[in-house]
N, C-alpha and C positions, 0 to 999 in steps of 0.2 A: 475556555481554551479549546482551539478545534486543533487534535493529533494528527497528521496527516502518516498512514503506513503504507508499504508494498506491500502487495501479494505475496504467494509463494508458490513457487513453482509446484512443490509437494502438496500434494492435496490429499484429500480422504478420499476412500474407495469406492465408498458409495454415501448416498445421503440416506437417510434414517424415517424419511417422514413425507408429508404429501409431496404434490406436484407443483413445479415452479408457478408462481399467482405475481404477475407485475403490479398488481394493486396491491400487495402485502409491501414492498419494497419501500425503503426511505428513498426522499428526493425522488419521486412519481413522476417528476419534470422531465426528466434524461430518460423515462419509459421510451418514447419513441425512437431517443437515437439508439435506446437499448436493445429492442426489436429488431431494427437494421441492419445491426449487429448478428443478432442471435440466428436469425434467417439468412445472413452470408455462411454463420460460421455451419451452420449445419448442411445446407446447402453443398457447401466447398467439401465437409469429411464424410458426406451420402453417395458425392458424386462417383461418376465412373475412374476419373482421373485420380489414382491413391497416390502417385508417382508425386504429382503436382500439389493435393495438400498436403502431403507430409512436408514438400519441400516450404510450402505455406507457414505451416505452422513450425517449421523448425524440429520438425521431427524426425527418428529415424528407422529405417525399416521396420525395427524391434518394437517398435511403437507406434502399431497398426492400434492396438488397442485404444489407442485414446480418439481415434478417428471414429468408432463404436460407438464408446460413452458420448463425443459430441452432436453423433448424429441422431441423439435418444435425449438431448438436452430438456426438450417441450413434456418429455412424459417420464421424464429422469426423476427421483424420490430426491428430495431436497434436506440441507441441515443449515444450522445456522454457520455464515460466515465464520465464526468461530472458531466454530468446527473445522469446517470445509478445509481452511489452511493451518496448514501443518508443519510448515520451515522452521527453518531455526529462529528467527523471531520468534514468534509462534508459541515454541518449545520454551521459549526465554520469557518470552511473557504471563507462562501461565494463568490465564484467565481464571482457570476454572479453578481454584486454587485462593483467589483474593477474596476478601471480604465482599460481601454482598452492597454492601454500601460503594468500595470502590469499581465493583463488577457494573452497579448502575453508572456510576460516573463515566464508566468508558464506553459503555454503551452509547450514551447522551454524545461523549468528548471523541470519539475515533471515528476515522472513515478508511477504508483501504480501498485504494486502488486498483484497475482492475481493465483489461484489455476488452473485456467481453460488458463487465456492468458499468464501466466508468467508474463509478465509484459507490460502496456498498460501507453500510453498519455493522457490524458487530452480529445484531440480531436477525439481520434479516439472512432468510432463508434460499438460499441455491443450490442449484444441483456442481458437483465436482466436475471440471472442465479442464481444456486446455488451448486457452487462445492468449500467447501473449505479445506485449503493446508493440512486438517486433513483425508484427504478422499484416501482412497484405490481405484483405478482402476482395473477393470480385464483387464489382459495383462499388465500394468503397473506399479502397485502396490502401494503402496506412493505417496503422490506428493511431497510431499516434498524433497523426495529422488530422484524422479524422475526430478521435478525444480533446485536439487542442481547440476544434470549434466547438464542439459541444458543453462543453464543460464549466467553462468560465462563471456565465452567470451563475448558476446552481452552486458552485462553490466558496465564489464570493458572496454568496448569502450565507452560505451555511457557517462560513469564516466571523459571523456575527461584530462583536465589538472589541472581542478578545484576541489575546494574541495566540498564532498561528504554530507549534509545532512540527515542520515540515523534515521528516525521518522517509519518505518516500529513497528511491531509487534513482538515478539519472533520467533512461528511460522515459518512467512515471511522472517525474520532476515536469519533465519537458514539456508534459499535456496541461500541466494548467502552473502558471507561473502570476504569483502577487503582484499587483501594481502600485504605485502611487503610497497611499496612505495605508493601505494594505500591508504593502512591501515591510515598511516601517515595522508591523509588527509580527512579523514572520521573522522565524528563527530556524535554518539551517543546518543541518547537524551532518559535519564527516567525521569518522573514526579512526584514529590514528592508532598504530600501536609502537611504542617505544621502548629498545633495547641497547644493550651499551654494547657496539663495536670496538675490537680494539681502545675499549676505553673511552669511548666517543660516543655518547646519546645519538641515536639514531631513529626517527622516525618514517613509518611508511603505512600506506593505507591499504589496511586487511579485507576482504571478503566475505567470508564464512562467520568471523567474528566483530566484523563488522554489523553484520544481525544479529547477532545474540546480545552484542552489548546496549543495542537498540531497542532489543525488549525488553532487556534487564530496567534501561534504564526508563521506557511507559513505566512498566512495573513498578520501579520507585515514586514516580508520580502520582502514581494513583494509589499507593499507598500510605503516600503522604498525604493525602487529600488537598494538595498544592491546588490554589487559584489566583496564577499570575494574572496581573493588569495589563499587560504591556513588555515588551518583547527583552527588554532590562532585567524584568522582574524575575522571568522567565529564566533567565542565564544564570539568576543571582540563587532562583531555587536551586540548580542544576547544583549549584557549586556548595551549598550548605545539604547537600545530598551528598558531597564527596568528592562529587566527578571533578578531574581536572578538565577548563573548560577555557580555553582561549580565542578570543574573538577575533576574529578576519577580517582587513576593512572590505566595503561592498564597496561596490557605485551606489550613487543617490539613485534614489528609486529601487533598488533591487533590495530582497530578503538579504537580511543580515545572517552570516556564516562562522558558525563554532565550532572550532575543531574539541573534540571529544579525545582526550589522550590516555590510551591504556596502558598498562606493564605488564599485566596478566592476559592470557588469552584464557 
């Protein structure tokens, strides 16, 4: 089963250990578009114009400092992915925290997403940054647009035989989207939370707790040491795990879509 996650805004202050090495990196393929990348985004927060990448990156005056750390990315002290993000997923998922045994599983099973690496493991080592998939690059433009060419191959490999977990963000979503027999076994996940109005069930899709229930719910997967066949299997786990989990019809060819229903935030 390949988990597909977002990022997190929040990240760690600093990395703990050497210098970023693209040869340590999984999927070694995306190195080059990763480079591209890395050389616009340092480039744009070294440059003379702070006015212009802050507006780049979506930043705001108060947050000069991240313009610093990206211009220091090449010789920036690096930690694992892991580490690195800090969000509320993250916070939810406690990694460090599971069995050693599930701790491999996720390492092998997760990929997060990523404006700057495309897409990174678990294990592999970066320095703390800020460039997200909302950001324009000079020379490159979008990333998003720019991620939706890069990425595909690399990901439909790594997508193997098994079925697909996709917990990514909209955004993220956007840069690489299942095809075909792929689609098939790609599974969807929105989070609902539901409350009784005036006496009336009411559902709406939350935010903040829309990631935490997200990690909670990796976190029960790999505690289970769950390995679906197939994108069915996958739903049928979810649901002998607890979760209330209601299916969405797709279009043919498109990943199949679960609404995840909470009562508790």
């Amino acid at each position: 089963m390949l988990i597909l996650l977002p990022p997190s805004e929040g990240k760690a202050d600093a990395g703990t250990g050497r210098r970023w090495d693209p040869d340590k990196l999984a999927l070694p393929e995306l190195n080059p578009a990763r480079e591209r990348v890395l050389d616009a985004l340092v480039a744009l927060s070294a440059g003379p114009d702070e006015a212009s990448a802050l507006a780049a990156l979506g930043l705001s005056a108060g947050q000069r400092g991240e313009l610093r750390r990206n211009a220091r990315l090449r010789v920036a002290a690096t930690a694992p992915a892991a580490q690195v993000y800090t969000g509320v997923l993250y916070e939810a998922l406690e990694l460090a925290t599971l069995p050693a045994a599930a701790q491999r599983t996720a390492r092998r099973s997760v990929l997060i997403s990523s404006g700057l690496w495309g897409a990174v493991r678990l294990a592999d080592r970066i320095p703390p940054y800020r460039c997200p998939i909302g950001a324009r690059m000079p020379g490159l433009g979008a990333l998003s647009a720019y991620w939706r060419r890069e990425l595909a191959p690399t990901l439909d490999a790594a997508a193997g035989a098994g079925p697909v977990l996709d917990l990514r963000s909209g955004a993220y979503a956007a840069t690489w989207t299942p095809r075909g027999e792929l689609a098939a076994r790609t599974v969807t996940v929105r989070v609902l939370h539901e409350r009784e109005v005036d006496g009336v069930p009411v559902r709406s899709v939350v935010s903040h707790f829309n990631k935490a229930t997200k990690g909670r719910l990796v976190r029960d997967l790999l505690l289970a040491g769950a390995r679906p066949r197939g994108a069915a299997e996958l739903v049928g786990v979810l649901r002998e795990l607890k979760y209330t989990v209601q299916e969405q019809d797709a279009p043919a060819g498109r990943p199949r879509q679960v609404d995840v229903v909470v009562t508790e935030l």
